[in-house]
Backbone as CSV, one residue per row, in Angstrom:
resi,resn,N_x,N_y,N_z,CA_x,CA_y,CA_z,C_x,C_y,C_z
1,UNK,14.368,1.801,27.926,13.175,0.978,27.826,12.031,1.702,28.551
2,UNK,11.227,1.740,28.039,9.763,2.358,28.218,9.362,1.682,30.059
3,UNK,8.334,2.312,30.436,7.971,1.726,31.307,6.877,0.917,31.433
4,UNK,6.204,0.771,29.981,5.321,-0.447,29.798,6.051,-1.572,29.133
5,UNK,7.028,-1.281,28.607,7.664,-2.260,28.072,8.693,-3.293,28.916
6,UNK,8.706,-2.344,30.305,9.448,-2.863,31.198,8.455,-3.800,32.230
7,UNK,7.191,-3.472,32.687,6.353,-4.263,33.233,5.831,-5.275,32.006
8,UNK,5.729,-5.287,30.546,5.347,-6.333,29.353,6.699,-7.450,30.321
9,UNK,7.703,-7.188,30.182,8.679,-7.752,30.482,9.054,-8.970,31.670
10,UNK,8.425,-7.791,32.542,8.028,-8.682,33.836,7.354,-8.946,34.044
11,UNK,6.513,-9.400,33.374,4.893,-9.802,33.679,4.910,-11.047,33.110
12,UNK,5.464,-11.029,31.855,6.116,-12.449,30.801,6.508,-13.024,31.745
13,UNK,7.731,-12.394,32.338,8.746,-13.235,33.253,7.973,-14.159,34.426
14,UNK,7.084,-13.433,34.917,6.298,-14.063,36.341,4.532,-15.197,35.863
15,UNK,4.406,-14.691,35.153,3.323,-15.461,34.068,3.245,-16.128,33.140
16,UNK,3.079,-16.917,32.992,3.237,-17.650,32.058,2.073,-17.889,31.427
17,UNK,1.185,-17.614,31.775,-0.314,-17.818,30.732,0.077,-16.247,30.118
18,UNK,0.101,-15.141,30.487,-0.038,-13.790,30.033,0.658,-14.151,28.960
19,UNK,2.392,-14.728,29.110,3.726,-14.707,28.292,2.924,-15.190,26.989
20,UNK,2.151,-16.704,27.365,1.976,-17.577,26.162,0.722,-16.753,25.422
21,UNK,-0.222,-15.869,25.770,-1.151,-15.362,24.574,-0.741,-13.681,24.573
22,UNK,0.120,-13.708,25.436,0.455,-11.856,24.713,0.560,-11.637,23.709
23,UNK,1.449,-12.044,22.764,1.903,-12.372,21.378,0.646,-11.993,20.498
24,UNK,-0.316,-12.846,20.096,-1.190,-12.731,19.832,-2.117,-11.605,20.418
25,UNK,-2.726,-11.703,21.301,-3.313,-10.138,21.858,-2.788,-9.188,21.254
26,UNK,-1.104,-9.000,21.527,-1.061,-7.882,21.108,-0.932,-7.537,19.460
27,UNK,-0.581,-8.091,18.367,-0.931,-8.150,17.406,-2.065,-7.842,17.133
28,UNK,-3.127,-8.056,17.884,-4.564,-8.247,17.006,-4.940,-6.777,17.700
29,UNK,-4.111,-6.476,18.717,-4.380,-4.800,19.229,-3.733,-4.018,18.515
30,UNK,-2.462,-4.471,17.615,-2.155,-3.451,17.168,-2.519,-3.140,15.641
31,UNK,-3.245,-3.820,15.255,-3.836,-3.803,13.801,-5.195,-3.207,14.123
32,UNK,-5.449,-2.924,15.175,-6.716,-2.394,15.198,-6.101,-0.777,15.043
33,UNK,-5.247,-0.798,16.103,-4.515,0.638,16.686,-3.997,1.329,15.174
34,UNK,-3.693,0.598,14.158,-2.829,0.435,13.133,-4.305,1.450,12.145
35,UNK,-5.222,0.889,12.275,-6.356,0.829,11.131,-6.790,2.413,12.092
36,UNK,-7.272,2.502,13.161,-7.949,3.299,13.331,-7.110,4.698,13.448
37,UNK,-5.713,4.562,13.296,-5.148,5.813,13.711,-4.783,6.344,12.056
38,UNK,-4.725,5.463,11.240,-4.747,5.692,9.913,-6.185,6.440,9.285
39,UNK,-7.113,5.841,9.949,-8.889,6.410,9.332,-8.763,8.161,10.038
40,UNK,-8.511,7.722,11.066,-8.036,9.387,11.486,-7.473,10.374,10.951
41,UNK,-6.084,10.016,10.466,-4.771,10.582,9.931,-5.719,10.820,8.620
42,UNK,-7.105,10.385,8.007,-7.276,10.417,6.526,-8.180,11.462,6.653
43,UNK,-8.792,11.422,7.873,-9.917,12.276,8.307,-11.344,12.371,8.226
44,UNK,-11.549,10.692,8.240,-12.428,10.254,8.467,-13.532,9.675,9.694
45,UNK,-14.379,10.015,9.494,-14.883,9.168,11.365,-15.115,7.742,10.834
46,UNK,-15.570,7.490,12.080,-16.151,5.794,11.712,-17.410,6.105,11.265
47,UNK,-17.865,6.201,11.492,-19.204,6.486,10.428,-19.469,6.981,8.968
48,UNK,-18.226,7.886,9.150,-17.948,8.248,7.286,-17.280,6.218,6.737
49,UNK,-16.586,5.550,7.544,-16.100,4.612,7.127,-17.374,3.530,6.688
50,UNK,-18.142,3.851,8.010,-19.531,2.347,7.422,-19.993,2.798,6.725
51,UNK,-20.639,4.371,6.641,-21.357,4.460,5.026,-20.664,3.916,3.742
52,UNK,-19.158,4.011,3.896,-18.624,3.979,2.264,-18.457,2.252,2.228
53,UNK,-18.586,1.724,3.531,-18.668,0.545,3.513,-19.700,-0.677,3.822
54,UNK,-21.276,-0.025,3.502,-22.416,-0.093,3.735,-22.636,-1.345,4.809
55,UNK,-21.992,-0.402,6.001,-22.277,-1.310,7.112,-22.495,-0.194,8.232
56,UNK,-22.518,-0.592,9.791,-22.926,0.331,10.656,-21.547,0.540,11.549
57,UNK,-21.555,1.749,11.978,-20.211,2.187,12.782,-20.045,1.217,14.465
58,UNK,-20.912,0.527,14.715,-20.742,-0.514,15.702,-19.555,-1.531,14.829
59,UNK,-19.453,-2.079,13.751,-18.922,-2.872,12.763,-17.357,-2.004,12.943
60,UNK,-17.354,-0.848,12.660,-15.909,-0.177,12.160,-15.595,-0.519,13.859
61,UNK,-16.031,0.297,14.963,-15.909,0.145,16.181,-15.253,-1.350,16.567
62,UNK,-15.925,-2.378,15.974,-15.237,-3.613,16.690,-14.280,-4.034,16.123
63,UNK,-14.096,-3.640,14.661,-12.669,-4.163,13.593,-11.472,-3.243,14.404
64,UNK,-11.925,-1.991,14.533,-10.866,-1.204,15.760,-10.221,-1.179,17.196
65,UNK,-11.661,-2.330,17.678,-11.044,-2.799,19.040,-10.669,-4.066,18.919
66,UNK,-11.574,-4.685,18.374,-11.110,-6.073,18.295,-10.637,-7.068,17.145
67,UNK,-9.580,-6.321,17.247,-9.354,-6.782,15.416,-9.084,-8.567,15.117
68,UNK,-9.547,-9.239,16.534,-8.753,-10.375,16.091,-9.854,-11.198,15.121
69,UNK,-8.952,-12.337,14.243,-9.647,-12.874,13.142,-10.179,-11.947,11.957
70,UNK,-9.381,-11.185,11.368,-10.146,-10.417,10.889,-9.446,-10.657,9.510
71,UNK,-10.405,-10.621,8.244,-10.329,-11.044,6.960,-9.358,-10.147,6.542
72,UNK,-8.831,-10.602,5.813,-7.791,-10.206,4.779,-8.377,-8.978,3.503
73,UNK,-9.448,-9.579,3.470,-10.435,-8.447,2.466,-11.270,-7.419,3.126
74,UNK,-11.425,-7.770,4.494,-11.947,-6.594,5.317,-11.305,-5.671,5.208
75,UNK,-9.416,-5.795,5.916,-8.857,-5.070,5.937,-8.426,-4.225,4.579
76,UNK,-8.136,-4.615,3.249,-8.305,-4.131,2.102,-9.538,-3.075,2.105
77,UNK,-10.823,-3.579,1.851,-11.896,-2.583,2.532,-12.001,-1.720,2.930
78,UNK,-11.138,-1.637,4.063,-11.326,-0.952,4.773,-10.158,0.293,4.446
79,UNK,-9.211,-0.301,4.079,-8.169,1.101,3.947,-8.491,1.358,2.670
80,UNK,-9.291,0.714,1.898,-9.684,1.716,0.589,-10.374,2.537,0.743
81,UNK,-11.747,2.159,1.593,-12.307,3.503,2.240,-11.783,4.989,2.491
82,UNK,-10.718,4.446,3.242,-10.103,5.839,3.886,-8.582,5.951,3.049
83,UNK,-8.734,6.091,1.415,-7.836,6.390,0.048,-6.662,5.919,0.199
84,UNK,-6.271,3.892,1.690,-5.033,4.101,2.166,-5.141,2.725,1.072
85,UNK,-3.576,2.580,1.260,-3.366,0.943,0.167,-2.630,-0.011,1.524
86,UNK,-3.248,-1.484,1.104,-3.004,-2.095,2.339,-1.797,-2.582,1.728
87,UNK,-0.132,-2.839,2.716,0.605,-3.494,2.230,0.786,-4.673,3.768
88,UNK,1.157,-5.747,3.300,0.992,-6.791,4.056,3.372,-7.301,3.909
89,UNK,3.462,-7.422,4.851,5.114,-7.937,4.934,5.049,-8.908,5.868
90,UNK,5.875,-10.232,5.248,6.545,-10.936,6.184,8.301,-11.007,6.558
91,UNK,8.116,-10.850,7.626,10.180,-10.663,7.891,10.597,-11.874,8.329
């Protein structure tokens, strides 16, 4: 076990506000982490992304940090931009 995964662990354990919205936080961090390491991998900046998505790279910037609430068609959008196809799974 990692050693962030080991303080995630104990931090749950001793907190209980952290425990109850980690879940969420981290989801909405990792769809950002998810989107922006993909625009990379395509070889795109954020700014090549807002032009093709006639918006401003402050916009790509916050869908990357702060991905929470974020549309279902954004994200489509957005990985069409950068030639990716969005697939969505529930387990």
């Amino acid at each position: 076990m990692s050693d962030l995964k080991k303080y995630i662990k104990t931090r749950k354990q001793k907190d209980s506000e952290f425990a109850k919205d980690f879940e969420q936080g981290y989801d909405e961090f990792k769809i950002g982490v998810l989107l922006k390491q993909a625009r990379i991998d395509a070889g795109f900046t954020q700014e090549d992304v807002a032009a093709k998505l006639n918006t401003k790279k402050s916009a790509i910037s916050r869908i990357e940090n702060h991905a929470s609430d974020i549309k279902l068609s954004t994200l489509e959008n957005f990985t069409k931009s950068i030639g990716k196809e969005l697939r969505v799974s529930i387990s």
